[in-house]
N, C-alpha and C positions, 0 to 999 in steps of 0.2 A: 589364793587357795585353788588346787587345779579341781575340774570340774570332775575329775573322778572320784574326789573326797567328797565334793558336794551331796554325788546324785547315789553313788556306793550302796546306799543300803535301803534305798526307795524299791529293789524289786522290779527293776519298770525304766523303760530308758525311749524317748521318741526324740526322732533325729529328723532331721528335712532335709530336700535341697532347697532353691528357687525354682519355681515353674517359670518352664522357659518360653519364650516364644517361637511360634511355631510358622514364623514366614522365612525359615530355611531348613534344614538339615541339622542335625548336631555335630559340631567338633570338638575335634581335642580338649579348648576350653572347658566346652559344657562335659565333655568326660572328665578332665580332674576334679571340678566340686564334687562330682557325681559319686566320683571314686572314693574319695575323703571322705563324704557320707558313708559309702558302703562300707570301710574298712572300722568307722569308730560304731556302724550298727554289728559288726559282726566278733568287732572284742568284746560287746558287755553281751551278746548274747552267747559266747561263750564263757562265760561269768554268769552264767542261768537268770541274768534278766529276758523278761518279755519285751521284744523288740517292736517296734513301730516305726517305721522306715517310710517316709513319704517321696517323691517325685512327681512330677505331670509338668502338664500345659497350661501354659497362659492366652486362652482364644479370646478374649472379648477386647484386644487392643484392635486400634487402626489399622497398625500394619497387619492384621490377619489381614482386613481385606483386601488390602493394598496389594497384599502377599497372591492373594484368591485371583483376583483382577488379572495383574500379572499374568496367572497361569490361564484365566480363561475358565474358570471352575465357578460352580456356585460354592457359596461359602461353609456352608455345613459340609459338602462332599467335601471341598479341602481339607477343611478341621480334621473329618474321620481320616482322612490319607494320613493326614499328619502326624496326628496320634497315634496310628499305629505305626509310623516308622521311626517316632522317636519311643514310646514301651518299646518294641521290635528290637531297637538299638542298644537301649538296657540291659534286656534278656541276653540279646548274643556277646554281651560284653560280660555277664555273668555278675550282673547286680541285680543284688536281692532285695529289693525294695518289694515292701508291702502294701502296699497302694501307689495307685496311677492316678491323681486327681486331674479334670479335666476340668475347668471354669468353666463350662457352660452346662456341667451336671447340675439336674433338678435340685440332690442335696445340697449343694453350692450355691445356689441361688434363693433358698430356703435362709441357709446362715449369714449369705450378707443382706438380705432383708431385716434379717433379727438385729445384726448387728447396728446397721444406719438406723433403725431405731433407736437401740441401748442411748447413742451417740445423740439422735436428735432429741430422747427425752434427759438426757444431760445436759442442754441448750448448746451443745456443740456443734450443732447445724446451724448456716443460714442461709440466704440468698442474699446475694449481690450481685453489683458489678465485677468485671477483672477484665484487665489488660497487660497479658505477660508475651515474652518471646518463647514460643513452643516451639520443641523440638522432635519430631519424629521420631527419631528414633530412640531416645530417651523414654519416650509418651510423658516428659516432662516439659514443667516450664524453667527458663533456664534463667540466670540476673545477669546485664549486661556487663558487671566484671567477671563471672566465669566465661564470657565466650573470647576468642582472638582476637590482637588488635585488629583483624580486617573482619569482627564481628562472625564468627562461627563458630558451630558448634566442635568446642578441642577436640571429642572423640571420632563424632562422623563427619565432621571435615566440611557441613551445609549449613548455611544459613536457616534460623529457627525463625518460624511466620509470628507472625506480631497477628495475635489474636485478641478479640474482644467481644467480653460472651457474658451474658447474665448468668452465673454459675452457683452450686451451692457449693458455702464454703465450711470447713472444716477449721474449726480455732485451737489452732496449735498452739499458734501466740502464747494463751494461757497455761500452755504445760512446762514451759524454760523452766521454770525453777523446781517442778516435780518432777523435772528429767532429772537437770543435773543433782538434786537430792538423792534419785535413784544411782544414780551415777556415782557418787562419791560412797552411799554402802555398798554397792555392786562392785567393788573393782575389779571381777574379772568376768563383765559384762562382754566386752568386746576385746578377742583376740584377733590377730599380737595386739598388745599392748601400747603399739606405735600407731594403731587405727583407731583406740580406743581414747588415744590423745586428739586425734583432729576432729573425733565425732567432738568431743566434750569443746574444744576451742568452736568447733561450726554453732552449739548450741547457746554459748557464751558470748558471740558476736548477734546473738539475735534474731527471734523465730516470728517469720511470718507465719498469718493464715494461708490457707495452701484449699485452689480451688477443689474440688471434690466431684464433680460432675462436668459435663461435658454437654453441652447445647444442641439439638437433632443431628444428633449420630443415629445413623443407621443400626450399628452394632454395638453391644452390650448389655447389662440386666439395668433397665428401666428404672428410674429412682422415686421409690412408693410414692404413688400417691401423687407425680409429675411423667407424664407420657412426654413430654416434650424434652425432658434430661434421659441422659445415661450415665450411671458412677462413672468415674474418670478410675483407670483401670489398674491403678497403683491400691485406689481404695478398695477393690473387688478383689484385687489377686494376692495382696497379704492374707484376705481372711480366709485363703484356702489352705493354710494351718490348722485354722481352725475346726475346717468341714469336716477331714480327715477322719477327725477325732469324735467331731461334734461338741457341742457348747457344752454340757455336764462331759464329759470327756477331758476339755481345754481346761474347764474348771477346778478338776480332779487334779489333773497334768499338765501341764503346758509340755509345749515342745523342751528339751533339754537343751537341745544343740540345732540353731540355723545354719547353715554352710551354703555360701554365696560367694562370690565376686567382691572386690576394693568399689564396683561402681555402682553398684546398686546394696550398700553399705549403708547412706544416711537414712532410705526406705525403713529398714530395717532397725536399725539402733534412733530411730529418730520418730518417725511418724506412725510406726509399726508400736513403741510401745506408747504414745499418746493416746494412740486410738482406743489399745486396752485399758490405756485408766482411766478414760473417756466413758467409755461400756463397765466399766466395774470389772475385769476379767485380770487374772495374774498373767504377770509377765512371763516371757521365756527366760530360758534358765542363759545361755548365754550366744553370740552372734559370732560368728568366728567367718574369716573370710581370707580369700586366697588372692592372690596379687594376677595381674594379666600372663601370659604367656604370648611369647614373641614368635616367629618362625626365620632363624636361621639372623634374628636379631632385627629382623623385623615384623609390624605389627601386623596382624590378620586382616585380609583383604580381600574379598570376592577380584576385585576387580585386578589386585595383582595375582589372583592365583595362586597364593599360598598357603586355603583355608584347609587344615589336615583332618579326614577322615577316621577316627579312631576305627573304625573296622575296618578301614584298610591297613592299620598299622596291625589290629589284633591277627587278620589274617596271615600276614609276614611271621612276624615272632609271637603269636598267643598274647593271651588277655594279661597271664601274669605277668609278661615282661612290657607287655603297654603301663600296667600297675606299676612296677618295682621301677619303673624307668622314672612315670613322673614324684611318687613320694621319695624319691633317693635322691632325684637330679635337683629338685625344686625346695628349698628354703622355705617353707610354709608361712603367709602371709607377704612374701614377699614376690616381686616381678621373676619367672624365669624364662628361658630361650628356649624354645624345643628345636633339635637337627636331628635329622635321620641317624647324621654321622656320628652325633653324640652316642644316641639310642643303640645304635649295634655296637660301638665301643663298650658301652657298660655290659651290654646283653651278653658278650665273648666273654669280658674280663669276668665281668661280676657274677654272671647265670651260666652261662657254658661251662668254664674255667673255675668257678668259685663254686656255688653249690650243687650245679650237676655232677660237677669232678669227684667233689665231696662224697656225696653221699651215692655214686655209682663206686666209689672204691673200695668203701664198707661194704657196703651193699655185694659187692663180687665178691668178693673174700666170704662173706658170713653165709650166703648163696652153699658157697661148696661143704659147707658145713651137713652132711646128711643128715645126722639125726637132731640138728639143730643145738643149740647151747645149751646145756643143761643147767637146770634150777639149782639153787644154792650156790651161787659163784662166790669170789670175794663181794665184797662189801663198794661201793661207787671210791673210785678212786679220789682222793679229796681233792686233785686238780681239777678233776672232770666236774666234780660238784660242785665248787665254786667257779668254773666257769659257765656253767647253768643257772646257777644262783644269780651269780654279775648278768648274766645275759638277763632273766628275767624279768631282774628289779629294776634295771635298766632301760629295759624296753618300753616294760608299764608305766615308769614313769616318766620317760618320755613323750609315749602315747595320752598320758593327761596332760601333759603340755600342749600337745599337737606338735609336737616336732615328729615330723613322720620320717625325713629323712634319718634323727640321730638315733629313732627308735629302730632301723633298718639295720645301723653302724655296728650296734650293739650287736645283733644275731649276727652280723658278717663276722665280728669280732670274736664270737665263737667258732663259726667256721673255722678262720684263720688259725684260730686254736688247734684244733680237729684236724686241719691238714699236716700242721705240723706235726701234730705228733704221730699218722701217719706216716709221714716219712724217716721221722726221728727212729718209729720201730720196724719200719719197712716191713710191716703187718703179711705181708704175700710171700715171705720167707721165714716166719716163726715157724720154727717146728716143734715144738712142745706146746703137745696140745691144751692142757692145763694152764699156759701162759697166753697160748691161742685164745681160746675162749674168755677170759680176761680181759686181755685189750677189745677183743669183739665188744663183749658186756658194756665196757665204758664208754665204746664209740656211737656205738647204737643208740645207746643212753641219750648221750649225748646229740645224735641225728634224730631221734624221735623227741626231744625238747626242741630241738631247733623247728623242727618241722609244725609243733603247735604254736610256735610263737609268729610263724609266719604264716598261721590259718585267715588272722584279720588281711594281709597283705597281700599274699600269693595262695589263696584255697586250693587252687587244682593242685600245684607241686606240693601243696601242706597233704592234701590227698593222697596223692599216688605214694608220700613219702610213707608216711603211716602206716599204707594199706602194706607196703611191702614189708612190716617189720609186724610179725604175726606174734603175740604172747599166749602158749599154749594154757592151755586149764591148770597144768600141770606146773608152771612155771618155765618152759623149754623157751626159747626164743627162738623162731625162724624166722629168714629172710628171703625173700624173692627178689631178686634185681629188675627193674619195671626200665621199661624202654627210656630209651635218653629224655631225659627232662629238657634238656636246654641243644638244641643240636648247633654246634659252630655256623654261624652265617657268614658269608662272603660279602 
């Protein structure tokens, strides 16, 4: 069942990303979840649901201060740096999230108080011992057949410390079979569908308890009622879903759609929803996640210098064509490669050539039109209407898929349409004006459906397309040709 027939008629649609951490910059990476979010908050609210769109930071991890140190910063002044230049990041990249959650807001530390409650008077706290291999950068512990054979951690390439801590712990153990129950009525819990198989096999092979606190750390909210712990920060930064909203809020709604990462996917489909049937709370509606991104085929690396700047790319060719680049290039849930050389390939072909050519050649032609089209034309040509129709249903259904890229294919596929038969009437040599006005009718038509369907995708050129095609009171139709959308790059 796609998640658009699920949630359709609730009125009401909240969407996340992951809060990130904030002991770098954001890249490209953290801009595609980011995007994916923005683009499925901005088709149900053009669908008049009330949108609730979340993003933020994750400060109460180690590496913040690790990150703080580093720079030579006390740790709160880093946090506010930080935060405002990953919100700051958002805003100039033109996502519309509705809240900026920060873990270390007072409301946030309010709700996961409440929550290790719920948890602890469910006797799903305890204290004990633990001896695991931690890994930093994870702020997980890892089992010694996920690391390499020369014992390291596969993603950050270092050795995890063999720690041993009196800790409280979190009895997951006891949820295996309320997961996978969940799990088998839920089937489209976790997209794709190929992620949604290794979570159920990783649950199937067998759940440890999983510490839940952390031994005199300097940093993070305190664990009631023991000065000497600090939650361990996987249990604090899930339940900033929660904050968002607030607990009668979560209770009402849960999130609809999590959008994350392939690596921090078991958090989420795995100890994310114990926790809530842990505390009595419903679940999210479902976890969708995106595959790594490469650079140029290989992986992101400070230290090789290949970690890409998404506002240095928006600056180059604009936000839309940072958008259309990664939902079109990229196979949703699965690994893709990002290349400069790819990105202005597509931007020529696809944005220059495709739909700025498009709709600047209607757009010229219907321009010279003085008094504009007049009301009462033929009727929508029945090609033109069934290639808007195909475009639409198309799209949308797509888009409840999350295939973003074939939801993309579909509107280029009208395009394609539209060019052609441009040139089929070589529309800038009709002379009769009543066949004029005609084909204008159908194309426009046709250029103002494309243009809404690309409002979730591409807003600014869904904008400027719109704005140029004016429908008088009257029924008249005018156009103004709006400066090049997509300008050729070298």
């Amino acid at each position: 069942m796609d998640h658009q027939d699920r949630q359709g008629t609730h009125g009401e649609f909240y969407v996340t990303t992951p809060i990130y951490y904030v002991n770098d910059k954001p890249h490209i990476g953290h801009a595609y979840s980011t995007i994916v979010a923005d683009v499925l908050a901005r088709w149900r609210e053009a669908q008049g649901e009330h949108v609730v769109f979340s993003t933020g930071v994750d400060e109460n991890a180690q590496k913040t201060v690790d990150a703080a140190a580093k720079q030579g910063e006390e740790v709160g002044a880093y946090l506010d740096r930080m935060a405002e230049l990953w919100s700051g990041t958002w805003a100039k990249l033109g996502i519309a999230n509705t809240d900026f959650i920060r873990t270390t807001e007072e409301r946030h530390l309010e709700v996961v108080r409440d929550m290790w409650g719920r948890m602890e008077a469910a006797g799903d706290i305890y204290k004990g011992q633990y001896q695991g291999l931690y890994c930093k950068g994870h702020e997980a512990f890892l089992k010694e057949d996920e690391l390499t054979p020369d014992g390291l951690c596969p993603e950050h390439k270092t050795a995890p410390e063999l720690v041993t801590e009196e800790n409280y712990f979190f009895k997951l153990s006891a949820y295996q079979e309320k997961l996978l129950d969940f799990y088998e009525t839920h089937g489209d819990f976790v997209a794709p569908s190929h992620r949604f198989n290794d979570i159920r096999a990783f649950v199937e092979h067998g759940l440890e308890d999983v510490s839940f606190s952390r031994e005199n750390k300097e940093w993070g909210i305190p664990v009631p009622n023991d000065p000497h712990q600090v939650i361990y920060v996987w249990a604090d930064a899930l339940v900033n879903y929660i904050t968002v909203v607030g607990m009668e809020g979560w209770e009402a709604h849960p999130a609809d759609i999590h959008v994350m990462a392939k690596d921090i996917l078991k958090f989420h489909a795995v100890i994310w929803p114990a926790m809530l049937m842990s505390a009595g709370l419903p679940l999210p509606g479902q976890v969708i996640c995106t595959g790594f991104l490469t650079i140029d085929g290989t992986k992101m690396s400070k230290s090789l210098g290949n970690v890409v700047d998404p506002l240095d790319l928006a600056a180059r060719y604009g936000n839309d064509a940072l958008r259309y680049f990664l939902l079109r290039e990229v196979s949703f849930g699965d690994d893709g490669d990002f290349s400069e050389a790819k990105m202005k390939e597509r931007y020529n072909a696809d944005l220059a050539n495709g739909l700025g050519n498009f709709a600047a050649r209607v757009l010229a032609v219907a321009e010279k039109q003085q008094g504009g089209i007049p009301p009462g034309g033929p009727a929508l040509a029945p090609e033109f209407a069934e290639a808007i129709r195909t475009m639409r249903h198309t799209a949308a259904a797509r888009l409840g898929q999350f295939r973003f890229s074939d939801a993309l294919a579909a509107v280029w596929a009208a395009i394609a349409f539209g060019d052609r038969y441009v040139n089929d009437k070589k529309i800038w040599e009709i002379k009769d004006e009543a066949e004029l006005y005609a084909v204008l009718a159908n194309l426009l038509a046709l250029l103002d459906a494309v243009a809404q369907e690309l409002a979730p995708f591409m807003p600014e050129a869904s904008r400027k397309i719109r704005a140029a095609i004016v429908h008088g009171s009257d029924g008249t139709v005018t156009a103004a040709k709006p400066d090049v959308l997509f300008p050729r790059v070298k």
